[in-house]
C-alpha positions, 0 to 999 in steps of 0.5 A: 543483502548486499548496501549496494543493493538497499541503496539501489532498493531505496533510490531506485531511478524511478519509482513505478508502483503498481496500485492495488498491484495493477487494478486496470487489469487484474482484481485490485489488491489480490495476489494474481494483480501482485504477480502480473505487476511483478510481470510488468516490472514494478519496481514497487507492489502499492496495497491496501490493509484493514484489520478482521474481527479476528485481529488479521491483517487482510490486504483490502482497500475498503473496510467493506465489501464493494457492490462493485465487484462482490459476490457473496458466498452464496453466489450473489452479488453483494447489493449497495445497499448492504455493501457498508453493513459487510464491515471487516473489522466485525467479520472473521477472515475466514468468512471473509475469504469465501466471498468472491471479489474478481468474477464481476469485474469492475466496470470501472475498469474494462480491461480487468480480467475476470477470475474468481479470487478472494482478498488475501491476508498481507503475510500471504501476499508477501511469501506468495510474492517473494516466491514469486520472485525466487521462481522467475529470478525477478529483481528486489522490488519494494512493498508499500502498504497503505493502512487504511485508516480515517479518523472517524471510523476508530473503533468502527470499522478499524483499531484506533492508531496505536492498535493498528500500527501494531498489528501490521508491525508484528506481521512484518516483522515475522516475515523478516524473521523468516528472512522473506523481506527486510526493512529496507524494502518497506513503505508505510503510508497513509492519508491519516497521519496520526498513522504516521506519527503512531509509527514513528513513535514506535521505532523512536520508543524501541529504539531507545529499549534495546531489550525488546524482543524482536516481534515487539520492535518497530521496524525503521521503515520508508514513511509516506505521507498521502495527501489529497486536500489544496493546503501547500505541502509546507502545512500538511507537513506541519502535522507530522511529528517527523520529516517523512520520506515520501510525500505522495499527493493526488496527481493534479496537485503537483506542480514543479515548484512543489517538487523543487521544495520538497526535494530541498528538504530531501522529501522524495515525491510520488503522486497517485493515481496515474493512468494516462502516459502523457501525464506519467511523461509530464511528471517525470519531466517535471522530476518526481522520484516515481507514481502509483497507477493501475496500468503498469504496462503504460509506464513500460520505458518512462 
């Protein structure tokens, strides 16, 4: 790739990432949601990732299976009363493949089309996405990938930090290997930031050991720090060990003034999750570098 290329790949004009690849109408976080969004002109695929019993990176947003739109292999939907007990984490990808999760649809989200699928592993959503791309001659586009992770739930339903972080490492870092996707393509984000700091601490720690062999090696990637809570972004900042790329906050906690500030200490911003045109319209005004929605198609021509 050429630099004009990163560049254009790491500052694109404005940022529309497809959320769980386009959630509004397709299963979330599956690979036909990641190739209709690829159709709609994302310039972003946002996913999700948890950790199997079998030590696989699967592309899911939550550790569970969800009532919502489950169906177990036997054909009947998962009962919210037993969706928390359907726990990943103590569940072989293999198993975790025969269950169904776009037949139901979400009722949440009428316009979601209806097809029998299972939640990919993240090395299967990449190679299905670059082929994709090779096929239709798509323009670059990037990767960000949320690891779900919250503190509470170490060793329960996910690796604690350092063990997570190095499992979605060494899945990337095959598929540059295989020449797929390179680093400047990648975002890592997380509402956790002991996440973040894990990761920083990585690329800082190989960085420094040049002799580490390529599978082991932290890639230097774009860092994103999700947020959700009332605090100013000076104090969730203060948090990180490092300056991150990308603050990325809840859509109503975004003010002009905020974003004044965070582009002075050159943090980009892009909040989540945003449905409505007239409000995808009002943050771009307001100069936000891009958003997260389920609907790409109602950002066409922001």
């Amino acid at each position: 790739m050429t630099y004009a290329a990163i560049v254009q790949l790491d500052s694109p004009t404005f940022d529309v990432q497809g959320h769980r690849g386009c959630r509004g109408l397709m299963p979330e976080n599956t690979v036909p949601a990641f190739l209709k969004a690829l159709d709609l002109g994302v310039t972003t695929l946002e996913m999700d990732v948890v950790i199997s019993k079998d030590q696989q990176v699967v592309v899911s947003h939550d550790p569970y299976f969800s009532s919502a739109f489950s169906i177990a292999p036997n054909g009947i939907p998962v009962d919210k009363k037993e969706q928390k007990s359907l726990v990943l984490y103590q569940m072989n990808y293999d198993d975790i493949k025969r269950y169904d999760v776009g037949s139901n649809g979400n009722p949440a989200y009428p316009e979601q089309q209806k097809l029998k699928i299972y939640k990919p592993l993240l090395s299967e959503v990449i190679e299905q996405a670059e082929a994709y791309r090779k096929a239709k001659n798509l323009p670059l586009f990037s990767y960000n990938i949320e690891i779900k992770s919250d503190p509470s739930e170490y060793n329960k339903s996910q690796p604690e930090p350092a063990a997570f972080c190095d499992l979605v490492q060494k899945v990337l870092n095959k598929q540059f290997m295989a020449e797929r996707v390179n680093a400047n393509r990648i975002v890592i984000q997380s509402f956790d930031f002991a996440i973040l700091n894990q990761w920083k601490k990585g690329v800082d720690h190989i960085s420094a050991d040049a002799g580490s062999e390529p599978e082991n090696k932290y890639p230097k990637v774009r860092l994103s720090a999700l947020v959700e809570n009332l605090r100013s972004p000076e104090k969730n900042l203060e948090e990180l060990d490092f300056k991150p790329d990308i603050y990325s906050p809840h859509f109503r906690l975004v003010s002009q003034d905020k974003i004044t500030r965070l582009h002075k200490q050159g943090i980009k911003v892009i909040p989540w999750t945003v449905n409505q045109r007239d409000d995808m319209k009002r943050l771009k005004e307001w100069g936000v570098d891009g958003l997260i929605t389920d609907y790409p198609d109602r950002a066409s021509g922001l």
